[in-house]
C-alpha positions in Angstrom: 121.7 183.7 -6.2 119.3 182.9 -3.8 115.9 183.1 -2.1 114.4 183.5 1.3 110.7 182.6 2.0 109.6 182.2 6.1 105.8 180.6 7.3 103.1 182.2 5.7 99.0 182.1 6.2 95.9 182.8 4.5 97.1 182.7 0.7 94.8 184.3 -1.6 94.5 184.7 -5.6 93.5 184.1 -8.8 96.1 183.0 -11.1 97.0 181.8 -14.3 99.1 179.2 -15.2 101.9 179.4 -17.9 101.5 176.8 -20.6 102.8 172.9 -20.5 106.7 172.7 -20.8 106.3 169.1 -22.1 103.0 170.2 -25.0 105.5 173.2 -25.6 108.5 171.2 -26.8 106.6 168.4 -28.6 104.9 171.5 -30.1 107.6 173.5 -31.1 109.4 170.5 -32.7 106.7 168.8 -35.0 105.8 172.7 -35.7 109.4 172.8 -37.5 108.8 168.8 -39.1 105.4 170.6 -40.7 104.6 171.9 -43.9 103.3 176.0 -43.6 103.0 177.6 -40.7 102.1 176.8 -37.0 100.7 179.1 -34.2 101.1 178.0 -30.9 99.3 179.8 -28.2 100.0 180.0 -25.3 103.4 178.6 -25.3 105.8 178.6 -22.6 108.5 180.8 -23.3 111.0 179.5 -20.4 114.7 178.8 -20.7 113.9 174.8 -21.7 111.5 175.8 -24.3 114.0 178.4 -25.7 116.9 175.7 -26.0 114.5 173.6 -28.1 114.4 177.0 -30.1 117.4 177.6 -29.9 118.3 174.3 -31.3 115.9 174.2 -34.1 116.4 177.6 -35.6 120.3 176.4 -36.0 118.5 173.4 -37.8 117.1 176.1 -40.4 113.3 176.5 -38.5 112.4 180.1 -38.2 109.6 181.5 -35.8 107.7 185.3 -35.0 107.6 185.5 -31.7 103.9 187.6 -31.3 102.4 188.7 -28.3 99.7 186.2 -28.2 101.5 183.2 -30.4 105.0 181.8 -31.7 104.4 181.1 -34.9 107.0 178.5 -36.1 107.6 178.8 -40.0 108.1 174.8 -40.8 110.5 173.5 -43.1 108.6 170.1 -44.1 110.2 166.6 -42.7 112.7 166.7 -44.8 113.7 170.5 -45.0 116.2 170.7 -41.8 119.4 171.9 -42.7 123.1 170.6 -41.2 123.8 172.8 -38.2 127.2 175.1 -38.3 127.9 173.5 -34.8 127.1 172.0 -32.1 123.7 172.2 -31.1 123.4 173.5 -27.0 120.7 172.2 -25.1 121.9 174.1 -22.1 120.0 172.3 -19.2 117.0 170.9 -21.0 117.2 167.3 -20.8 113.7 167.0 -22.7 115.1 168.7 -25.8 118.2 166.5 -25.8 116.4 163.6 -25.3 113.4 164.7 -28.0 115.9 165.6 -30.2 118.1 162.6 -30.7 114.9 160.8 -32.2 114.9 163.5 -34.6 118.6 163.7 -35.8 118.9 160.4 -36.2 116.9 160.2 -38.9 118.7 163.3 -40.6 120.9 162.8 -43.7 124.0 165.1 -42.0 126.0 164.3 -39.3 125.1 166.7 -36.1 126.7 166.7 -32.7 124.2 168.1 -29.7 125.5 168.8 -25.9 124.8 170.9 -23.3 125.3 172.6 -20.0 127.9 170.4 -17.1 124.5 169.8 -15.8 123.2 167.6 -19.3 127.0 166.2 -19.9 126.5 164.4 -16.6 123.2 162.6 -17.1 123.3 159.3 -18.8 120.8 159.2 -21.4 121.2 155.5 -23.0 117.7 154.5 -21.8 116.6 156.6 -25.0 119.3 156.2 -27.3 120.0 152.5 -26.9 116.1 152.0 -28.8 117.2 154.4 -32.0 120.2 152.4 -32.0 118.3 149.3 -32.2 116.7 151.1 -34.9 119.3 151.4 -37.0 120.3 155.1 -36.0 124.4 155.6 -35.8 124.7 157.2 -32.3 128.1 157.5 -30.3 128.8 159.1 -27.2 131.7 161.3 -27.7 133.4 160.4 -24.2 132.3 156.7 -24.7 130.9 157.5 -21.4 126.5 156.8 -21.9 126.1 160.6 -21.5 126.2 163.8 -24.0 127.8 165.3 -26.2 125.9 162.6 -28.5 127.3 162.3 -32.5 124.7 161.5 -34.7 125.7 160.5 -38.4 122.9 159.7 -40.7 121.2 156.0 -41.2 118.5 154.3 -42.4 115.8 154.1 -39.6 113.9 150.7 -39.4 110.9 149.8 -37.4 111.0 148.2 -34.3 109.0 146.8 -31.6 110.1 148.4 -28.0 108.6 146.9 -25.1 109.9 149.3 -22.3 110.6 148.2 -19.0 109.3 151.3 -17.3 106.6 153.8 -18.9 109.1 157.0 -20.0 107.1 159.7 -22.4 110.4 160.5 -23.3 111.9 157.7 -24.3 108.2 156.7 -25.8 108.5 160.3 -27.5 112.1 160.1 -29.2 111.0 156.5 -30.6 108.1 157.9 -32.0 109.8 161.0 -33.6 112.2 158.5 -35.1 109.5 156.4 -36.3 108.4 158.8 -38.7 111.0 158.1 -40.6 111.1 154.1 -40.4 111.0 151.9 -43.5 107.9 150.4 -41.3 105.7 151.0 -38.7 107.0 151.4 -35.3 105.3 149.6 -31.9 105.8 150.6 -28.7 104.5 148.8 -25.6 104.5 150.2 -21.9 104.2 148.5 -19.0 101.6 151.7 -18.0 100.7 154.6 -19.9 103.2 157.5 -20.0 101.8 160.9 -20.7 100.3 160.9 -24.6 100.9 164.8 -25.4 102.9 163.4 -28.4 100.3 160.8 -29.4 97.5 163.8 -29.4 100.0 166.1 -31.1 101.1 163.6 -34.0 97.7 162.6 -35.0 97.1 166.8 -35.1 99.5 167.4 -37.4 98.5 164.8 -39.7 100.3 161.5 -38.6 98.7 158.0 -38.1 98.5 156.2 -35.0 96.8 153.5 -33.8 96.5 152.8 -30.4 95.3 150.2 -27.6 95.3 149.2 -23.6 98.5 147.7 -24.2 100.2 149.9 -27.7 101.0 152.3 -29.7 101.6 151.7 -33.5 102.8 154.0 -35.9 103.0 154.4 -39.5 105.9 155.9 -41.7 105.1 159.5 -42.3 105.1 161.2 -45.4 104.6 164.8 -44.3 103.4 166.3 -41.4 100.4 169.4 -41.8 100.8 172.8 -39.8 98.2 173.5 -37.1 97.3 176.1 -35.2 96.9 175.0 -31.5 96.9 176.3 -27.7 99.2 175.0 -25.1 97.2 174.1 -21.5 98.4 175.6 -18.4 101.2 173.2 -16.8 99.9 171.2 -13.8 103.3 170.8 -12.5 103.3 174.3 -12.3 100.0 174.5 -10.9 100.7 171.9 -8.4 103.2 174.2 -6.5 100.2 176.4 -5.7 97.9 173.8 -4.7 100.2 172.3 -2.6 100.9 175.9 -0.6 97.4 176.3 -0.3 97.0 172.8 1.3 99.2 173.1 3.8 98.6 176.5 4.8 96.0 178.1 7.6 92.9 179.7 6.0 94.2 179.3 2.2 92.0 179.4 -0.5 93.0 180.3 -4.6 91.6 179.5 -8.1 94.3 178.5 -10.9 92.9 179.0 -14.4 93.3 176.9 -17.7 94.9 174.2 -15.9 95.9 170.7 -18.3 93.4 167.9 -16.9 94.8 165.3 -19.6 93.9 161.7 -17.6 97.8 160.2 -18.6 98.9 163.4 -16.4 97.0 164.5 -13.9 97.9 161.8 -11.5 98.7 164.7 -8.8 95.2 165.4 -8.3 94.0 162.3 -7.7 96.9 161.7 -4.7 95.9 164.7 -3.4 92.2 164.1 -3.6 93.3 160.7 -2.1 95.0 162.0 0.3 92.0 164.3 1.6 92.1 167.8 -0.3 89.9 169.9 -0.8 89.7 170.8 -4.3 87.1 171.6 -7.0 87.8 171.1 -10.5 85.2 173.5 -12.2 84.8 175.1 -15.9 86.1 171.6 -17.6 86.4 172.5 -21.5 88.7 170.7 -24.3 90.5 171.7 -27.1 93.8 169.7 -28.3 93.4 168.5 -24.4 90.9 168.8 -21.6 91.6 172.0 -19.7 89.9 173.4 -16.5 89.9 175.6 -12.9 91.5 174.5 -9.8 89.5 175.7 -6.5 92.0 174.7 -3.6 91.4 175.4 0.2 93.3 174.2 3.0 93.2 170.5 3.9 93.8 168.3 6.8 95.7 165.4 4.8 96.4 162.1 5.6 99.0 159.7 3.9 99.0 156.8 1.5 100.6 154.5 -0.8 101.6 155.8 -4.4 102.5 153.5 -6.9 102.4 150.9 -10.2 100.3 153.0 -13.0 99.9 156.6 -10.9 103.5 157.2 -10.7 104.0 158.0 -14.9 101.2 159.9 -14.1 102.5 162.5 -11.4 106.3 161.6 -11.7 107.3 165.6 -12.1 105.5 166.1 -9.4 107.1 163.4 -6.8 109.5 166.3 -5.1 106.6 168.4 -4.3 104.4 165.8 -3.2 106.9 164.3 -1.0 107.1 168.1 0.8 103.4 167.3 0.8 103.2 164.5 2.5 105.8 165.6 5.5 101.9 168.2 6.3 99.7 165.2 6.3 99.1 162.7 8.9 100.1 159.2 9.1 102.7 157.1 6.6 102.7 157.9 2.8 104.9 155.4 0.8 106.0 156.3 -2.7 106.9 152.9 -5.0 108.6 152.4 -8.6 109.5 156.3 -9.2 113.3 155.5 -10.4 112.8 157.5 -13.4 113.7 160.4 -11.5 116.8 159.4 -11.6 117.8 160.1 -15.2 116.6 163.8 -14.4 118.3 166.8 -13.9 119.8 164.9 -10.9 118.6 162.4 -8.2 115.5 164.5 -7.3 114.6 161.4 -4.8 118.1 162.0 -3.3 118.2 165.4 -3.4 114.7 166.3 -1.9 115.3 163.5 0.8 117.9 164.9 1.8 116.8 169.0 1.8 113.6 167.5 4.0 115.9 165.7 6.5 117.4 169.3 6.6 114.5 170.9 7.6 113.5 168.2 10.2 111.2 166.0 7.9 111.2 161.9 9.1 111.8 160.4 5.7 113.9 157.4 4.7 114.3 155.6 1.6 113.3 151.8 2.6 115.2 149.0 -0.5 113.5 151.1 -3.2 110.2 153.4 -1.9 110.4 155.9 -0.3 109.0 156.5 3.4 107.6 159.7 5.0 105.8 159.8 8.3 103.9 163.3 8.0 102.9 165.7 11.2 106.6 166.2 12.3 107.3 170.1 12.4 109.6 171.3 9.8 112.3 174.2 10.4 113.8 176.6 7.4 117.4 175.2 6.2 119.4 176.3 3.7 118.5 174.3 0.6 120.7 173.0 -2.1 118.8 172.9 -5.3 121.7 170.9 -7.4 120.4 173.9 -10.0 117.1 171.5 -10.1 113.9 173.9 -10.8 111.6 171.5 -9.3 114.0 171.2 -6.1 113.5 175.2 -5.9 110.1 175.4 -6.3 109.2 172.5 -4.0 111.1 173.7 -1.1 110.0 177.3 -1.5 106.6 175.8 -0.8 107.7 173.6 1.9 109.0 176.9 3.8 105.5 178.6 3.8 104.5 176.1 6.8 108.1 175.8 8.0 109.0 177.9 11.4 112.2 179.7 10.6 113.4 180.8 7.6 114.4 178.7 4.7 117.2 180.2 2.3 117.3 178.6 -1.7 120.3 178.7 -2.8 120.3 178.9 -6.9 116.9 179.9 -6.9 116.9 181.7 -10.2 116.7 177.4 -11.7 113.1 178.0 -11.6 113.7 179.9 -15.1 113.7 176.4 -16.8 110.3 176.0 -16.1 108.7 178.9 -14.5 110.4 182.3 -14.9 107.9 184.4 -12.7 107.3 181.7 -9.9 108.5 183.4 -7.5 106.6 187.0 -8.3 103.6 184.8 -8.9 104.2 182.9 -5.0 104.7 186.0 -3.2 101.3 187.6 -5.0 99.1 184.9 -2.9 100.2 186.5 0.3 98.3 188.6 2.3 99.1 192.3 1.7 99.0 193.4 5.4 
């Protein structure tokens, strides 16, 4: 399947942004670790989210999925039940990854895989820290990459002092850690993304945390909650980024996540010269708010050390960004993107060289001289969601036309992008 998109002006809208695919997961899954109920509003309710579902209803977790909320009917930390087989992640690396920290700290043996997309990515960044807690993990084709085997253990507490900042990894230590015999520590060389520090202290679990740690205490239950989910700001950075680079843009993004270990995109862009308001700034489980964007004249700059964890979905699209601005940008230490659905860096490098972008990967950054004309290609997505969406913007100030092929990836993430894309145009 694909899509075709040509140069486009004067976007206009109000819009609404689906909820966060990373709040979703962590949601979903301490929702089923939880004694009583959970309503989560505002959930996302794309393919990734549904594999986590997927996966934890064969566990024995049970949800209502209303109009307004999934509730998620938990079965306590200790209520999961064997699966019949093998769990399927299909392409969701988060709920593999997520997962694993769970399972390990089962008492039955579970084996959990996925799509040719998942049984290619190595994942032993995350699994070789719940080995090192005790968890019996193999790979079944001795190879560092699903399908994983996970017999049961006895989970002991650790110290992990990463050697990048990875929520994941973070996250599937700290799910683990529930279950230690002590308390767990975790120490990042920057702050990943907290969503499931904020959610485990919600549903009951104790953390303490500094500059430099995390530490986390053995859990004997978790409580239900009843929470909403913030719109996704690597969704919503899609739609800044085509109003930023197109003539006489201007459109308003509602509910938008503004937590400060995530946002890192909007303080490139803002760096970089956009202009953006951030207006109606409210909090609940995390700070939400509106996104004003109008067209910019941008200019480039240097991205790295402690704002790279902080907008590392969102690399791809700002490196389409930065091919619109003026000048050099230069984006250091993002080689986490690597253990993604693919080599994003690779694989966006090499879809902007199609459409005439002067970018080069220099020993490990990335370089991109900005205010060369791109020209529509036909773009290989690698069935990458963020690839898709990212050069679907890039073609709205591209001359030509720019064909996607595998467009309908963007249902991992964001099932009515495209409707939502084409609704900014003008109507004439």
């Amino acid at each position: 399947m694909s899509a075709i998109f040509e140069r486009r002006n004067a976007l206009t809208g109000d819009i609404n942004i689906p909820g966060d695919k990373s709040v979703s997961h962590r949601a979903l899954i301490l929702g089923a670790l939880s004694d009583g109920d959970t309503v989560i509003r505002h959930c996302l309710k794309a393919q990734d989210c549904l594999d986590t579902m997927n996966c934890l209803n064969h566990l024995g977790v049970s949800f209502e999925d209303k109009e307004d909320a999934i509730i998620v009917h938990g079965q306590g930390m200790h209520g999961l039940k064997e699966p019949p087989h093998v769990l399927d992640v299909g392409n969701s690396g988060t709920t593999i990854r997520l997962l694993s920290g769970i399972l390990a700290a089962q008492n039955f043996v579970s084996e959990i895989s996925g799509d040719n997309s998942i049984l290619r990515r190595p994942v032993d960044q995350v699994i070789a820290p719940l080995l090192s807690m005790g968890a019996n993990i193999s790979y079944k084709f001795k190879n560092n990459c699903p399908p994983l085997v996970i017999l049961p253990s006895e989970i002991k507490g650790i110290t992990y002092k990463g050697s990048f900042a990875s929520s994941q990894v973070k996250s599937s230590i700290l799910f683990c850690g529930l279950y230690a015999d002590s308390e767990t520590t975790i120490i990042e060389p920057y702050q990943s993304r907290d969503h499931t520090e904020l959610l485990l202290k919600a549903f009951g679990a104790t953390l303490l945390e500094s500059d430099e740690k995390i530490i986390m205490k053995p859990a004997d239950k978790l409580n239900a909650i009843d929470l909403s989910i913030p719109g996704d700001i690597s969704s919503a950075a899609y739609f800044i980024t085509a109003a930023l680079i197109t003539e006489d843009s201007k459109i308003t993004l509602r509910g938008v996540g503004m937590n400060p270990t995530r946002n890192g995109f909007i303080d490139v862009i803002l760096a970089m010269g956009a202009d953006v308001e951030i207006v109606n700034a409210h909090y609940g489980l995390e700070p939400v708010a509106d996104v004003i964007v109008s067209s910019s004249k941008l200019h480039g700059i240097t991205l790295e050390g402690e704002i790279i964890p902080r907008a590392l979905d969102e690399i791809p699209i700002l490196m389409v960004l930065a091919c619109y601005a003026e000048g050099v940008t230069v984006i250091k230490d993002a080689g986490e993107l690597k253990i993604k659905e693919n080599d994003r860096l690779d694989v966006t490098i090499d879809n902007l060289t199609k459409m005439g972008a002067n970018i080069a990967k220099v020993n490990d950054s990335i370089v991109i001289e900005g205010g060369h004309p791109l020209h529509g290609a036909i773009i290989g997505t690698k069935y990458d969601h963020r690839i898709a969406m990212s050069f679907a913007i890039a073609s709205l100030a591209a001359s030509g036309k720019t064909e996607i092929i595998g467009s309908e990836c963007v249902n991992t993430s964001y099932p009515g992008f495209y409707e939502t894309l084409r609704s900014l145009f003008p109507k004439n």
